[in-house]
Residue, then its C-alpha position, 0 to 999 in steps of 0.5 A: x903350284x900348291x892349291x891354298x885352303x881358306x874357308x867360308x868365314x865363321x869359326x866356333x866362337x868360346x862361350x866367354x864370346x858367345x854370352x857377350x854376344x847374346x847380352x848385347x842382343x837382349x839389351x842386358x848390361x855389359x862392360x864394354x872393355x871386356x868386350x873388347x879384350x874378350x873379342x880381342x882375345x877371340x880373334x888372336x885364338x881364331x888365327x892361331x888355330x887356322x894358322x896352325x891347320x895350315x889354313x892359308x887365308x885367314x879370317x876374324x871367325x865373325x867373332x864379334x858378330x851375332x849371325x853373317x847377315x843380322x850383325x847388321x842391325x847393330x851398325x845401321x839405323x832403320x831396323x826394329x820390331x821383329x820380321x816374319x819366320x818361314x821355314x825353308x820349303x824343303x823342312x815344311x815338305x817333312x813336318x815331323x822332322x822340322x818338329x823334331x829339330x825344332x823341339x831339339x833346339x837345333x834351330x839358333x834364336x836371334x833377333x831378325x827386325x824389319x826395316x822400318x826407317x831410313x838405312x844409314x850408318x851408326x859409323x864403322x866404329x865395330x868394323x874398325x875394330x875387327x879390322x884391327x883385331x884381325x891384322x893385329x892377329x894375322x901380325x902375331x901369328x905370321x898369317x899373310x894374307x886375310x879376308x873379312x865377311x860382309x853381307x849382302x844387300x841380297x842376304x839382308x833384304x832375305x833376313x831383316x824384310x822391308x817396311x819402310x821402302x816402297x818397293x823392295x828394288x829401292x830396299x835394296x838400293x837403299x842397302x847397297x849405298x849403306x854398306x858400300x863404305x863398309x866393303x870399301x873400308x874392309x878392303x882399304x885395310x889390306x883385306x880381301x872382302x868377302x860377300x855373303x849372298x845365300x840370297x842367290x840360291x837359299x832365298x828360292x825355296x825359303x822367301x820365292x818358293x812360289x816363283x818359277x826358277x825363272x822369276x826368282x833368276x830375275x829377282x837374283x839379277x836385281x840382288x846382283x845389280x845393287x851389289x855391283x853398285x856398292x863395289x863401284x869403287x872396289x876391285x874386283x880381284x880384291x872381291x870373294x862371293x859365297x854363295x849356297x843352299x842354307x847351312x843346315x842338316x835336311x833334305x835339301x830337295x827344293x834346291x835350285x840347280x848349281x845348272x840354272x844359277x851358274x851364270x848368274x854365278x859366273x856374272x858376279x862382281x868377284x873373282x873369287x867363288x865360293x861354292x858348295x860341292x861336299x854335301x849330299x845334295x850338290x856333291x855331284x855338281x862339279x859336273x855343271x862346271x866341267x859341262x860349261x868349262x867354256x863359259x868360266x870367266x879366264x879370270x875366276x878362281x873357283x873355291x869349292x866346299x870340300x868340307x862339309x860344315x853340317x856334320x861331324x865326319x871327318x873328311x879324309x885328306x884324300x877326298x878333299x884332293x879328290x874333290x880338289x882335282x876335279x875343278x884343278x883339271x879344268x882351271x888349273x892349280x892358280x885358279x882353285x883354293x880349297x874351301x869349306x861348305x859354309x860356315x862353322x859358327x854361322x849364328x852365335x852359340x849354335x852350330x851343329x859342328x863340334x868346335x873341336x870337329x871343326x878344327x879338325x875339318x880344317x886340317x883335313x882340308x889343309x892336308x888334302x889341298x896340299x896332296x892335289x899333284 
């Protein structure tokens, strides 16, 4: 059968969607009809163009969204004042070149609050109107199958800290039970929810760079563990879970091995695993995969990046199969989709793709799913 393209979630957003976005972050006055119809809009363009590259499983692009992880502070209490900035340990190993980026403005300014009371709900109210929004799409433009990004508690816990919880275990239990519903809801509407858990691999050398490998492995169990809690009620074939290094140009050269968390990975509560295998720095690790071919679960479905999200070459079609084949040798055609790296408008107003690029890397992805044999 036919590999199927999808992509990790984020798409370019217009700078219409991004000046609305940022006029909410700062608290500045907006006409919330217009928001809604700009997001609307947004999102109906967003699936028309994956549509139109041959993208098979659809998502909103996290249009109304300000980043994956921190949109969060929007739609739950208990978040406020600002959290600690660290620089991720590979860019603090080359200081020229972390001053150099920042100074370019190659770093995205957003609000990142600490927790600092009780985590529940304002609601779904928003999350109600993306669902709408996109199934009002994929409707319009005949796209039959989508799915919806929603962090992780891990991811959440990484980017807005905890100062209010008396440990971080029960920080995290706390946001498994808030954002339960919100998986629940996701996937009731016919979606497929897909989890965002950097958590699992950048927060090694970003939040646990002085732990051993295998202190932080155990930290990730806990992040797995309330995870599981708040998909209780969730099927797990209705589940994706991405999971990578930091979506950014650098040196990468504190990555974790795919080697050391690939059991971690297998473990997840998701049948679907979304994975970076184009960049530089992990391009090599499909080997992990075919090394421990026996240890792949018969039910997962392996979603390699081809396509990287962090510069603007064009991957050839051919490289994208080629990439494509080596994890089809292992599982089969029905258990691999084409994917991308990450995301192509992980924050709001910033990404170091070109919109255009961006589409044209979808394409190409498209294409090259299509030229497995």
């Amino acid at each position: 059968m036919p590999v199927d393209a999808t992509h990790v979630g984020s798409l370019p957003r217009s700078q219409e969607v991004v000046d609305f976005l940022f006029a909410r972050e700062r608290g500045e006055d907006y006409d919330p009809e217009a928001f809604a119809a700009c997001m609307t809009d947004a999102v109906s363009d967003a699936v028309r163009r994956q549509v139109e590259a041959g993208i098979g499983i659809v998502s909103d692009g996290e249009m109304s969204k300000i980043s994956y992880a921190t949109y969060v502070k929007d739609r739950y209490t208990g978040f406020g004042g600002d959290s600690p900035r660290n620089a991720p340990a590979d860019l603090k190993l080359y200081p020229t070149f972390l001053d150099r980026i920042a100074k370019s403005g190659g770093t995205p300014k957003y609000a990142r609050p600490m927790c600092v009371g009780e985590v529940r709900s304002k609601g779904q109210g928003e999350l109600d109107s993306d669902i709408a929004n996109l199934r009002a799409a994929m409707d319009a433009h005949g796209a039959d199958r989508g799915f919806m990004n929603a962090a992780s508690p891990g991811v959440i816990a990484l980017f807005l800290q905890n100062d209010h919880y008396p440990t971080r275990d029960a920080y995290l239990a706390a946001l498994s039970d808030a954002m339960k519903t919100e998986y629940e809801t996701i996937v009731a509407a016919g979606l497929d929810l897909q989890l965002d858990c950097p958590d699992l691999a950048l927060s090694r050398h970003m939040l646990f760079a002085d732990l051993s490998d295998e202190a932080f492995l155990k930290i990730a169990a806990g992040h797995i563990e309330a995870l599981r809690a708040a998909l209780a009620d969730v099927p797990q074939d209705r589940v994706r879970l991405h999971i990578c290094w930091g979506n950014y140009e650098g040196p990468h050269v504190c990555d974790i091995g795919m080697d050391k968390v690939f059991d971690m990975l297998m473990s997840v509560p998701a049948r679907y695993v979304l994975f970076e295998t184009s960049n530089p720095r992990h391009g090599h690790e499909w080997q992990v995969f075919r090394d421990r071919r026996a240890d792949i679960p018969d039910d997962k479905v392996l979603v390699p990046g081809c396509v990287d999200t962090t510069t603007n070459f064009v991957e050839h079609p051919d490289l994208v199969a080629e990439r494509l084949s080596r994890f089809v040798d292992l599982v089969g055609s029905d258990r691999v989709i084409a994917g991308s790296d990450c995301g192509f408008g992980t924050f709001a107003g910033f990404g170091a793709v070109d919109p255009e690029i961006a589409w044209a890397k979808l394409a190409t992805l498209a294409e090259g799913a299509r030229r497995v044999p």
